[in-house]
C-alpha positions as CSV (number, residue, x, y, z in Angstrom):
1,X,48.3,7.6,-56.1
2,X,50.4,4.8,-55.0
3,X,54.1,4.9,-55.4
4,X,57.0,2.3,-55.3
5,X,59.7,2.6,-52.9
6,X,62.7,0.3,-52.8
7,X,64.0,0.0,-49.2
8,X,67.7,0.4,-49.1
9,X,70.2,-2.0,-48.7
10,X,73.2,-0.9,-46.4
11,X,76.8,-2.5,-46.9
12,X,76.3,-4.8,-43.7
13,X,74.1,-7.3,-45.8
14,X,77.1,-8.6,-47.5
15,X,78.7,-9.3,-43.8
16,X,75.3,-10.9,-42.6
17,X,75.8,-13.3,-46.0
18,X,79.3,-14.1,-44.9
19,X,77.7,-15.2,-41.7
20,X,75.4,-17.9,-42.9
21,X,72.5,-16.0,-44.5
22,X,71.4,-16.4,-47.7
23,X,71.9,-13.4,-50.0
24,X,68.1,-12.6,-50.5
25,X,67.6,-13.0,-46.6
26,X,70.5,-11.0,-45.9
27,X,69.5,-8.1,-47.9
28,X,66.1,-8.1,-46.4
29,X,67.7,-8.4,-42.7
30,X,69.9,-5.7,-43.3
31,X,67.2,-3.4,-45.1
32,X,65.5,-3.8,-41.5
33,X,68.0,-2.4,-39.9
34,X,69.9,-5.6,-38.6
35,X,73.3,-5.0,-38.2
36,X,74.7,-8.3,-36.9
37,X,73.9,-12.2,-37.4
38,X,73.6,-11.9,-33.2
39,X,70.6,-10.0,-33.8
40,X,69.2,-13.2,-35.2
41,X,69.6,-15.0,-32.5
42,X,66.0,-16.2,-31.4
43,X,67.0,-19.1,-28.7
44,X,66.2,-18.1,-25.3
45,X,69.1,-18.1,-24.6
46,X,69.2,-14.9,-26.1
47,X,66.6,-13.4,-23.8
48,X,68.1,-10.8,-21.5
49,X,67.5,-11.2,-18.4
50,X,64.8,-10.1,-15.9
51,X,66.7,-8.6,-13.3
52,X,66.6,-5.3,-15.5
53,X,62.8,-4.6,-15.3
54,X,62.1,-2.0,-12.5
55,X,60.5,-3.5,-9.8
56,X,60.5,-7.3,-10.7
57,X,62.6,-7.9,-7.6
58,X,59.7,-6.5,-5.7
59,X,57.1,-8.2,-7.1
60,X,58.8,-11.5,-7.0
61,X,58.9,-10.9,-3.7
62,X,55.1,-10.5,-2.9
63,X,54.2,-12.8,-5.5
64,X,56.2,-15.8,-3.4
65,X,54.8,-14.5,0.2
66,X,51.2,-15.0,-1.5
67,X,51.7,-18.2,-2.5
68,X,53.9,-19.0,0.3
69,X,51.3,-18.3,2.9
70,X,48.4,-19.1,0.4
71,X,47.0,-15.7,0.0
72,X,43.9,-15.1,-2.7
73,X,45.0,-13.5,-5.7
74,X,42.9,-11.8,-8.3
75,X,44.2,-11.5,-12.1
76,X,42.5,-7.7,-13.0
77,X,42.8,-8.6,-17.7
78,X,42.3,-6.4,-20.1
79,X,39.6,-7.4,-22.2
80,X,42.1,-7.8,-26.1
81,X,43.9,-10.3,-27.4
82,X,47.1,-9.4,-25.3
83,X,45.0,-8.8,-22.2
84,X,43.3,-12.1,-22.5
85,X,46.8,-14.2,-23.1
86,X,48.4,-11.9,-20.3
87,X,45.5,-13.3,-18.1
88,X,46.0,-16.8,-19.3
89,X,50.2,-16.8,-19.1
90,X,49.5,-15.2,-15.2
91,X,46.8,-18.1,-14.4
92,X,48.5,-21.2,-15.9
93,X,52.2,-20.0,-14.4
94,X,50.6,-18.9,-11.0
95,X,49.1,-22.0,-9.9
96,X,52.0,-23.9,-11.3
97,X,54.4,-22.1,-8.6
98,X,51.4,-22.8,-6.0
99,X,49.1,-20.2,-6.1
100,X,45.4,-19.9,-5.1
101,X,44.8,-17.6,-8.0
102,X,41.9,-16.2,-10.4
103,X,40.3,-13.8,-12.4
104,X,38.0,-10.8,-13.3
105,X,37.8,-9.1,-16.8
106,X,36.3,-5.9,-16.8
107,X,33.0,-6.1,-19.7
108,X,34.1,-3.3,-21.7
109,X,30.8,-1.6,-21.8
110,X,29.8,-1.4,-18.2
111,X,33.4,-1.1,-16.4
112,X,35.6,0.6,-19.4
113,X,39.4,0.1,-19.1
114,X,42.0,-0.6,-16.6
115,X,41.4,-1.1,-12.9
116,X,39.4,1.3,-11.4
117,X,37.5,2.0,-8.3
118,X,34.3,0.1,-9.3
119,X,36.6,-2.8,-10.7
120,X,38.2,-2.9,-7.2
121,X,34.8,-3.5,-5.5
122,X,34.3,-6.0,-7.8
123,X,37.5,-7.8,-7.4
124,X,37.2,-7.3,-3.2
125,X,34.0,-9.7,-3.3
126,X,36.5,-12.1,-3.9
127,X,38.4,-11.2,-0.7
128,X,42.0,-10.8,-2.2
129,X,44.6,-10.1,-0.4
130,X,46.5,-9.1,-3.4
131,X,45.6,-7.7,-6.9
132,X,47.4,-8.5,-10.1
133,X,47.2,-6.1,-13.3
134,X,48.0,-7.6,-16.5
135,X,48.2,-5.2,-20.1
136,X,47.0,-2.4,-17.9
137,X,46.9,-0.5,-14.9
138,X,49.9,2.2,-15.4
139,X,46.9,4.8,-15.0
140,X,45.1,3.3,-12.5
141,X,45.6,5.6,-9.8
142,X,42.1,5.7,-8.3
143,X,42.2,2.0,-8.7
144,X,45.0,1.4,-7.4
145,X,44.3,3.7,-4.1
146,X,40.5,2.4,-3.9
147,X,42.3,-1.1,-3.6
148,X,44.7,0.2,-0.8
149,X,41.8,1.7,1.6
150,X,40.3,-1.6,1.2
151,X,43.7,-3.4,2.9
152,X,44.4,-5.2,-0.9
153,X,47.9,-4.7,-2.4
154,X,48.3,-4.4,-6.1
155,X,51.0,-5.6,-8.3
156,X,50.5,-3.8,-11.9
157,X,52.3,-5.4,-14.3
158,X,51.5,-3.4,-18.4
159,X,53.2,-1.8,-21.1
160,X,51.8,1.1,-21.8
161,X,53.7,4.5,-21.6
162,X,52.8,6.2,-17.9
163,X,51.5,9.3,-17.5
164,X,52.7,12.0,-15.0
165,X,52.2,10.1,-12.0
166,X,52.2,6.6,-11.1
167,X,49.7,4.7,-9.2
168,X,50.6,4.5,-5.7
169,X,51.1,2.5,-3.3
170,X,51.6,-0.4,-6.1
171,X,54.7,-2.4,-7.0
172,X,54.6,-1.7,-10.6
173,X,56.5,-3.6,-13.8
174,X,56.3,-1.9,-17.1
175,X,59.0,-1.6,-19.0
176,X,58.3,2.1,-20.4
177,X,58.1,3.1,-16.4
178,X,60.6,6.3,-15.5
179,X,63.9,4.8,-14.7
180,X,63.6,1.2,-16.3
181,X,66.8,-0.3,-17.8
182,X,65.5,-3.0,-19.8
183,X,66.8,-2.9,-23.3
184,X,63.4,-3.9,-24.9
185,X,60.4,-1.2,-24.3
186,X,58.3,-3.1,-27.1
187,X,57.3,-6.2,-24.7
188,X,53.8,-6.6,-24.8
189,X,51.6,-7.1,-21.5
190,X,51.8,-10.8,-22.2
191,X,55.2,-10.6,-22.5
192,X,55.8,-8.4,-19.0
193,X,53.5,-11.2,-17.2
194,X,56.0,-13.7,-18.9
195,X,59.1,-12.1,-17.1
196,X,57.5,-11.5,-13.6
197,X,56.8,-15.5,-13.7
198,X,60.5,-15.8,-14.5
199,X,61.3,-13.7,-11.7
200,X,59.0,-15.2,-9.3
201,X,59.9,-19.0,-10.1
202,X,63.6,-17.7,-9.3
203,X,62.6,-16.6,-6.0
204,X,60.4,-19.2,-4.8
205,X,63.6,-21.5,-6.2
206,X,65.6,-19.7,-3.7
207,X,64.0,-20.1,-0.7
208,X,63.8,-23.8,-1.2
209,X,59.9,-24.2,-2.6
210,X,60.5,-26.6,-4.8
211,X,62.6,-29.2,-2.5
212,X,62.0,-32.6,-3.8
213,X,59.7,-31.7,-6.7
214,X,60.3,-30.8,-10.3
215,X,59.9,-26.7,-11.2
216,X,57.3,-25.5,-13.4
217,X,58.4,-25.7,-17.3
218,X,57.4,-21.7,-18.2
219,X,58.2,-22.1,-21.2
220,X,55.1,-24.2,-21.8
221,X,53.2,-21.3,-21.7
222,X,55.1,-19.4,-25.0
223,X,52.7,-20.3,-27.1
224,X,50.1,-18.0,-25.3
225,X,52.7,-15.2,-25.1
226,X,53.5,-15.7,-29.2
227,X,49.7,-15.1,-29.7
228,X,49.2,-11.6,-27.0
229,X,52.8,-10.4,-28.7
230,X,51.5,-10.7,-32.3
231,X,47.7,-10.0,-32.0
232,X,48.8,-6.8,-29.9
233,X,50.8,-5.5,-33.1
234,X,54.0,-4.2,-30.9
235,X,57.5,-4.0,-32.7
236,X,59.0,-7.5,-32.6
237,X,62.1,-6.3,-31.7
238,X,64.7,-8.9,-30.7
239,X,63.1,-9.9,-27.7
240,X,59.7,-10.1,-29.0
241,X,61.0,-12.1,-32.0
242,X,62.9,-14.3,-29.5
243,X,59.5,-15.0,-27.8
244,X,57.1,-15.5,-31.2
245,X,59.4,-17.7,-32.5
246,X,59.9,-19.9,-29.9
247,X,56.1,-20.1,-29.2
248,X,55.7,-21.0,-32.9
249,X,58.0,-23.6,-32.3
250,X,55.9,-25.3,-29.9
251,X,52.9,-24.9,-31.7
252,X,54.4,-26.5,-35.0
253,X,55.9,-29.4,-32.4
254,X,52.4,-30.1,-31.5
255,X,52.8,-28.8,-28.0
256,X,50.0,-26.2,-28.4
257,X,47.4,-25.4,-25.9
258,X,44.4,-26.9,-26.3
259,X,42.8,-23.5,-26.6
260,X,45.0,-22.7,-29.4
261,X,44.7,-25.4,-30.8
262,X,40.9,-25.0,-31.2
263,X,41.1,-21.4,-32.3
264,X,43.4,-23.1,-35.4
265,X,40.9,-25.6,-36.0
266,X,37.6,-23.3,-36.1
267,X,39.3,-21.6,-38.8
268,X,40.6,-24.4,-40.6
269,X,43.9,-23.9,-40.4
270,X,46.9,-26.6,-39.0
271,X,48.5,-25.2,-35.8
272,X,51.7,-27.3,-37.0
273,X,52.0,-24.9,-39.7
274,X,51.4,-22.1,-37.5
275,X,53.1,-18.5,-38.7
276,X,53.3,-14.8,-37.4
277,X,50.2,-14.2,-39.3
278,X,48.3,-17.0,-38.3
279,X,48.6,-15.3,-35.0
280,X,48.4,-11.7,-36.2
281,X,45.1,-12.6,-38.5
282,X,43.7,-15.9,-37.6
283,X,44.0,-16.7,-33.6
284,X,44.0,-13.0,-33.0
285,X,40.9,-11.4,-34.3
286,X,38.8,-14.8,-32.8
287,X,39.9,-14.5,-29.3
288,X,39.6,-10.5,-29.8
289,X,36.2,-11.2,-30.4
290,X,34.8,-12.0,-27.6
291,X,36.3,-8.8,-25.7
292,X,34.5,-6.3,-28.8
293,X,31.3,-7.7,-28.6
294,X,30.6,-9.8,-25.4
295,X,33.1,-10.3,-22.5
296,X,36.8,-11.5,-22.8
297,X,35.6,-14.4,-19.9
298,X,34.7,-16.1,-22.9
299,X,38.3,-16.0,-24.4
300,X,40.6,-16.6,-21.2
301,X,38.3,-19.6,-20.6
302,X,38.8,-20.8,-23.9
303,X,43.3,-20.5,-23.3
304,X,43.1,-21.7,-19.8
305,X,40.8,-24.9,-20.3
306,X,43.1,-28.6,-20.4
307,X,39.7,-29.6,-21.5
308,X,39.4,-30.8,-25.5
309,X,36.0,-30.3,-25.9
310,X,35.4,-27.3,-23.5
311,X,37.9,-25.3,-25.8
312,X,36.6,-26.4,-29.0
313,X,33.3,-25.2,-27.4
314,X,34.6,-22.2,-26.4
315,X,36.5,-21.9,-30.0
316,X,33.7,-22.1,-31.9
317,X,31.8,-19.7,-29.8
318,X,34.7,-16.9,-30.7
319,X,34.2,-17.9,-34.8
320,X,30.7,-17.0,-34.5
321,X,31.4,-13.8,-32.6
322,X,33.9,-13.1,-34.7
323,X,32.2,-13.7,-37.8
324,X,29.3,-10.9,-36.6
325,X,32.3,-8.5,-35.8
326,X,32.8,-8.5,-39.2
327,X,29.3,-8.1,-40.0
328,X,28.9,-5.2,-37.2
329,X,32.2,-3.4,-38.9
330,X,31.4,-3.8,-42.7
331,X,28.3,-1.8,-42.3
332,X,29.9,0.3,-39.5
333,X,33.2,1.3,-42.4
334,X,30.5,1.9,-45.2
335,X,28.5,4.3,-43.1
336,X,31.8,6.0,-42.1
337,X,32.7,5.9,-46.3
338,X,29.4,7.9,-46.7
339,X,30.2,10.3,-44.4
340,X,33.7,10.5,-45.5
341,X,32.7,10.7,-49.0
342,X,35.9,11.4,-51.6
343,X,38.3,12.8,-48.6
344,X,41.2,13.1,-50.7
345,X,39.3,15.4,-53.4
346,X,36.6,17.4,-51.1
347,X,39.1,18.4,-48.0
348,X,43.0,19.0,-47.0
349,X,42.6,17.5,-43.8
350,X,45.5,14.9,-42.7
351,X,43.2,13.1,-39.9
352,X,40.1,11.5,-39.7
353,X,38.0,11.7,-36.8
354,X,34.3,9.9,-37.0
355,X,31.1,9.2,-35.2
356,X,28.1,8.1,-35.0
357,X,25.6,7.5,-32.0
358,X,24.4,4.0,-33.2
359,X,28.2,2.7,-34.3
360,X,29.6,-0.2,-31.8
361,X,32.4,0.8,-29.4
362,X,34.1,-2.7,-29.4
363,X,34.6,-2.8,-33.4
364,X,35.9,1.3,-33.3
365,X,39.1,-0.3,-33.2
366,X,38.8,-2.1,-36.1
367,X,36.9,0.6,-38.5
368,X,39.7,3.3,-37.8
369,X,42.8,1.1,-38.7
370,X,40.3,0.2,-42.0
371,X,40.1,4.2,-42.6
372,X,43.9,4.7,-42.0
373,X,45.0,1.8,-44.2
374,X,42.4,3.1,-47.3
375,X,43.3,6.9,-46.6
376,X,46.5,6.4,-45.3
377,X,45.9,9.5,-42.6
378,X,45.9,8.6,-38.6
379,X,41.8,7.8,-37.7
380,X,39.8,8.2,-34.8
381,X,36.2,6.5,-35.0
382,X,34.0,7.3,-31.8
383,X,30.8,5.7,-30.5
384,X,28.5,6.6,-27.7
385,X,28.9,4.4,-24.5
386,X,26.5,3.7,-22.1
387,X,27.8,6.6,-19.5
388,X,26.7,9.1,-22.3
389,X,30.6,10.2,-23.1
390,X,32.0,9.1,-26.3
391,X,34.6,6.7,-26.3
392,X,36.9,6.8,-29.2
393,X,39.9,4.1,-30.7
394,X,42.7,5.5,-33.1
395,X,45.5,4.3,-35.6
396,X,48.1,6.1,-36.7
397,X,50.8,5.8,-40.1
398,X,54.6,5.6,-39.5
399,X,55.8,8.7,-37.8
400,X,52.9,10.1,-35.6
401,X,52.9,8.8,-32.4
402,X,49.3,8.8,-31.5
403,X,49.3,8.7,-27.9
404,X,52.3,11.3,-27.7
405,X,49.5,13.2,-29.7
406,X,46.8,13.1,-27.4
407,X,49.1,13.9,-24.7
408,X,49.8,17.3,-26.5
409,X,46.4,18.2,-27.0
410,X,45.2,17.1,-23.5
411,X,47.8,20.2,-22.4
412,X,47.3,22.3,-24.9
413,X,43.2,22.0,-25.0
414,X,42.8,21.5,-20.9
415,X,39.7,19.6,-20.4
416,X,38.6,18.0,-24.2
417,X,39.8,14.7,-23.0
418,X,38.4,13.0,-19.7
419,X,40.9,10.2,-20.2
420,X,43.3,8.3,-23.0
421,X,46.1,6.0,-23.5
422,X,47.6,4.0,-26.1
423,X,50.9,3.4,-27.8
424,X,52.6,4.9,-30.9
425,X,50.2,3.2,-33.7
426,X,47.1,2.8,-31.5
427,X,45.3,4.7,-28.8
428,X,42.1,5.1,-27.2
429,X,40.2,7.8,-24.9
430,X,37.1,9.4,-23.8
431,X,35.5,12.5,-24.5
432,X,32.4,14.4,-23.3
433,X,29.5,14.3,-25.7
434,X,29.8,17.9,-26.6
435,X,33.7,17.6,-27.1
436,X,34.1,16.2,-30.3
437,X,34.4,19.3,-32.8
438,X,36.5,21.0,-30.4
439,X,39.1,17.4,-30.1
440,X,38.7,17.2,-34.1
441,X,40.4,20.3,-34.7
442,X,43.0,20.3,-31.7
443,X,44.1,16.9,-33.2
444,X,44.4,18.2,-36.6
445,X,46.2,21.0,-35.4
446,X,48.7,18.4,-33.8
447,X,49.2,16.5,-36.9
448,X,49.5,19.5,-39.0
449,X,52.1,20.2,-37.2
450,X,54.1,16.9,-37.5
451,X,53.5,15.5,-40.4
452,X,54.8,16.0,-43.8
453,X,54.1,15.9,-47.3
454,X,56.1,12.8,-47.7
455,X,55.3,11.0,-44.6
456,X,51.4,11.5,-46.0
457,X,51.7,10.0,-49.6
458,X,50.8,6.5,-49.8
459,X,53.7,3.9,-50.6
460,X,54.7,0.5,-51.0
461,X,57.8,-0.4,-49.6
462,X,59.9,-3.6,-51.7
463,X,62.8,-5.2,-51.1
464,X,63.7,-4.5,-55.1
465,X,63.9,-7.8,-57.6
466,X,64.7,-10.9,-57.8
467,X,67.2,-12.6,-59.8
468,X,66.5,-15.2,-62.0
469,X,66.2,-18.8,-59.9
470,X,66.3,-16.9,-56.4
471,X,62.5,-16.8,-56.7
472,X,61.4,-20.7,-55.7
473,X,59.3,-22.4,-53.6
474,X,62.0,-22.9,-51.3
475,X,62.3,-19.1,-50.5
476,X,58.5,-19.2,-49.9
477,X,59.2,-21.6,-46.8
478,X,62.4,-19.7,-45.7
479,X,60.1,-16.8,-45.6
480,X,57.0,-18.5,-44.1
481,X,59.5,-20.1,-41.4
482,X,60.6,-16.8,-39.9
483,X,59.2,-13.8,-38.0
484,X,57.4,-10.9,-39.7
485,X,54.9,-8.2,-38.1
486,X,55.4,-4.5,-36.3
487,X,58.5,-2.8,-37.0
488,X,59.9,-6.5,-39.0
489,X,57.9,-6.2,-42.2
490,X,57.1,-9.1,-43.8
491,X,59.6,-8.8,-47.6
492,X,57.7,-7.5,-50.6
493,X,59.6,-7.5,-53.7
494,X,58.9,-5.9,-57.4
495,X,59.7,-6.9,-60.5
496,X,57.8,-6.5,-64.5
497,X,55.9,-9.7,-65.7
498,X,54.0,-10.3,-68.5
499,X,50.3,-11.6,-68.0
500,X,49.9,-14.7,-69.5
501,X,46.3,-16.0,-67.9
502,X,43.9,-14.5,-66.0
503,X,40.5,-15.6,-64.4
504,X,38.6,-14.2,-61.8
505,X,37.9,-16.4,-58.7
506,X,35.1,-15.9,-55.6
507,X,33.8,-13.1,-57.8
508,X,36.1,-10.6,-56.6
509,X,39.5,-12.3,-56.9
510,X,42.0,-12.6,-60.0
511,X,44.1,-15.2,-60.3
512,X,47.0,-14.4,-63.0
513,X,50.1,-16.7,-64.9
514,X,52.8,-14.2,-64.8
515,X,56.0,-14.9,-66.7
516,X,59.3,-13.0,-66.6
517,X,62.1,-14.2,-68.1
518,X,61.7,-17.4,-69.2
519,X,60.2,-18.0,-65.8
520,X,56.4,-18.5,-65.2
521,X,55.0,-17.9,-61.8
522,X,50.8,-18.4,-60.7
523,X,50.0,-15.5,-58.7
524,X,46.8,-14.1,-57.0
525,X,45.3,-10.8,-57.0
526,X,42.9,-10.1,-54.2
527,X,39.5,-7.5,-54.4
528,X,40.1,-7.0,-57.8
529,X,37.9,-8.9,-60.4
530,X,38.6,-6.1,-63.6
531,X,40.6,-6.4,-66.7
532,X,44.2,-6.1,-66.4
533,X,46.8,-4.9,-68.8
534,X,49.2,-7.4,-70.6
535,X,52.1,-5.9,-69.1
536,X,52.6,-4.8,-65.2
537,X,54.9,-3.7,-62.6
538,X,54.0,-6.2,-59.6
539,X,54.9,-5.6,-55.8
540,X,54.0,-9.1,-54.5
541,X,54.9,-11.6,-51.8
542,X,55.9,-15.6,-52.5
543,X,53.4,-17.2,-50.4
544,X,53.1,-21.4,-49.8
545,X,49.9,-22.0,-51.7
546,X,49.2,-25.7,-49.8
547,X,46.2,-27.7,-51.1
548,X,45.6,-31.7,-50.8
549,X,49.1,-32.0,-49.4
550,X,50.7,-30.4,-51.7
551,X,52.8,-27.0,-51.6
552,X,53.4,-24.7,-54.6
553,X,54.7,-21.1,-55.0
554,X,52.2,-18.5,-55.4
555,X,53.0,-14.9,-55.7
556,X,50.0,-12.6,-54.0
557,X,50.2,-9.5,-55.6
558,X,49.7,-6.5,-53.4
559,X,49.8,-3.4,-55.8
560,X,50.4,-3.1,-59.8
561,X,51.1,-0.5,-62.0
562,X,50.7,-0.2,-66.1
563,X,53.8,-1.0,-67.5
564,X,54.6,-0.8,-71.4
């Protein structure tokens, strides 16, 4: 069962009103836990500054004596959305500043994660003298020390939390390193890359490089580092916001990539109108494509190209890869339902943990954060890879931090996991083939012991009603215009309408004329083609229904209840 819960509203809203904000988008602000109109500030302006990220200073520095005395560098990507942009953002802004720079993405079923030894040999046929990490690398300490007895210095520049030890000798930048002061530990790798461009262009200004020539623009590249910060679903904290909405700004001015532009255009959508979840659900899963079932190449090609036609190319190549990803993962989630069966009714468990020999590790990903969103229990969903082990991708539900979790059972069950890492809502790891049972009940032991009752019932969270008039068209575009996603939930409100009209659409879709005072409002109900009752407690959204140039208000309903 599904139950309604009204966020709460905390006295500041009426102080964020007083500042400017409109009442409805003041109550939502303040319900997020925005306590001042500062925290709205989303210029770059408001950007802190770089000079706070442990090790930057470092790595500006090798970064400018590479370019300075034009040394090879080698770009080592993760092969997601935020690894590919990472990749892209380190490409475009390094040879900007001057660098002899390029790339190498690990294929995900050969070479795994991160940058290890046999990624290093690799990379060294390219005889660099340095090698750059982006959106991974915080574990790499093989990697790392394979790279060193080859004479080859490594930068590593990620996000992810660190284990025990760091990989030395390495000049590392991650914001969630021991003893880092910067006041936002949500950047994503896109977004770390970003900064140690910032850094480096500051350098190479002071020691004169640009004399008689114009710098580099960085923030060209935000559109790249909007798409990696949404598509890696980190908490758009105030920096993160800062960054997505000034890349959105660019892409609505027309000043898109070319890459992006393509990835709009394969799925028919105008980059002018671009929003969070265009990036989150339209750009994102495309480009991820090509790292879940062929090799990321494909995607950092397609964002690094000034080409028209070679990114359209390459655009159009990620819509048909991602349009067999969702082939490979409807039939991988209805296996997994079979197996699964009625959870809820046939066992207490509050995890899932799934596998099957002939199941795709690039689209495990996907399948478990479909499992956790219909059972609303953190998922693991494994698949065998090539090396024999099983290689497993997990999402969690608000309060469980999922790699935190595998950390506890890695030291309480010594030798189940051969390697993991992740963040608080998604992680990944490794097991040996025989492992699984004995990893299935350590982790359920872990959540057992964190989780509660409440924290395991399914809800919907709304930002309450509506009064009468405050739900126009205009507040659709207010809404559309700003920045939702991790941690900034994009506002749901409730309210009891009357059904006026229905019909079904597509063959699975409802769309409904709702009225409520006086008021009537078309809405949309999606995956559901049933009857419905005359009277019904909505949580919905007002969406921007645009068709032939026109824009209406559409309300997309996203749970209902029987209401008399």
């Amino acid at each position: 069962m599904t139950t309604l819960v009204r966020r709460e509203v905390p006295a500041i809203h009426s102080t964020l009103a007083a500042s400017g904000l409109s009442p409805v988008l003041a109550r939502i602000y303040a319900a997020r836990g925005i306590g001042s109109i500062a925290e709205l500030d989303h210029s770059l302006a408001a950007l802190p500054t770089y000079a706070a990220l442990r090790g930057i200073d470092a790595a500006a520095d090798r970064l400018a004596r590479a370019i300075a005395a034009h040394e090879r560098i080698v770009i080592v990507a993760d092969y997601d959305a935020d690894g590919a942009t990472a990749c892209a953002v380190g490409l475009r802004g390094l040879r900007e500043l001057g660098a002899t720079v390029d790339f190498l993405v690990p294929n995900r079923f050969e070479f795994g994660y991160g940058l290890t030894p046999e990624i290093v040999a690799l990379a060294a046929r390219q005889a660099p003298a340095l090698i750059v990490t982006v959106d991974n690398g915080i574990a790499s300490v093989d990697g790392v020390a394979a790279a060193a007895a080859r004479g080859i210095d490594v930068l590593v520049t990620d996000h992810h939390l660190p284990g025990p030890v760091l990989p030395t000798p390495a000049i590392v930048v991650d914001p969630n390193q021991p003893g880092c002061t910067f006041p936002s530990k949500h950047l994503a790798g896109v977004g770390v890359m970003f900064y140690v461009l910032l850094a480096t262009r500051a350098r190479l200004r002071a020691d004169g490089a640009f004399a008689g020539r114009a710098e580099p623009n960085l923030a060209r590249l935000l559109d790249l580092v909007a798409l990696g910060t949404v598509a890696d679903v980190v908490r758009l904290d105030q920096v993160n916001r800062v960054l997505v909405t000034q890349g959105l700004a660019r892409m609505r001015s027309g000043a898109a990539h070319p890459g992006v532009r393509a990835l709009f255009a394969v799925a028919g959508r105008d980059v002018r109108q671009a929003s969070a979840f265009d990036l989150g659900f339209v750009a994102g899963p495309r480009l991820n494509a090509a790292g879940r079932l062929a090799d990321m190449s494909l995607g950092i090609r397609c964002l690094v190209t000034d080409d028209e036609h070679e990114a359209m190319a390459c655009a159009q190549r990620l819509d048909a890869l991602n349009r067999e990803r969702r082939e490979v993962e409807a039939g991988m989630q209805d296996e997994a339902l079979a197996d699964l069966g009625d959870v809820a009714a046939a066992d207490d468990r509050v995890t899932l943990c799934l596998h099957r020999d002939t199941w795709h590790q690039g689209v495990v990903g996907i399948v478990a954060s479909r499992l956790k969103d219909r059972f609303h229990r953190p998922a693991f969903v494994f698949a065998r890879a090539n090396d024999g082990e099983l290689r497993g991708s997990g999402r969690s539900i608000a309060g469980f931090h999922l790699r935190d979790a595998l950390d506890l059972v890695s030291k309480r069950a010594p030798g189940i996991i051969i390697r993991f890492g992740g963040h608080a809502y998604a992680a990944g790891l490794s097991l040996a083939a025989d492992a699984l049972p004995a990893f299935r009940d350590a982790f359920e032991a872990v959540a057992r012991e964190s989780l509660s009752a409440v924290q395991l019932a399914r809800t919907v969270a709304s930002d309450g009603a509506l009064a009468a008039g405050e739900l126009q068209l205009a507040l659709a575009r207010e809404l559309r215009e700003r920045v939702w996603g991790q941690g900034m939930p994009a506002p749901t409100f409730d309210d009891v309408f009357d059904v006026r009209a229905t019909r079904v659409v597509g063959g699975a879709h409802t769309k409904l004329v709702l009225e409520r005072g006086g008021e009537r409002f078309n809405a949309i109900l999606f995956r559901h083609a049933g009857p419905l009752p005359d009277r019904l407690r909505a949580a919905y959204r007002p969406e921007v229904n645009a068709w032939q140039g026109a824009e209406a208000l559409e309300l997309t309903i996203e749970h209902w209840w029987p209401t008399p």
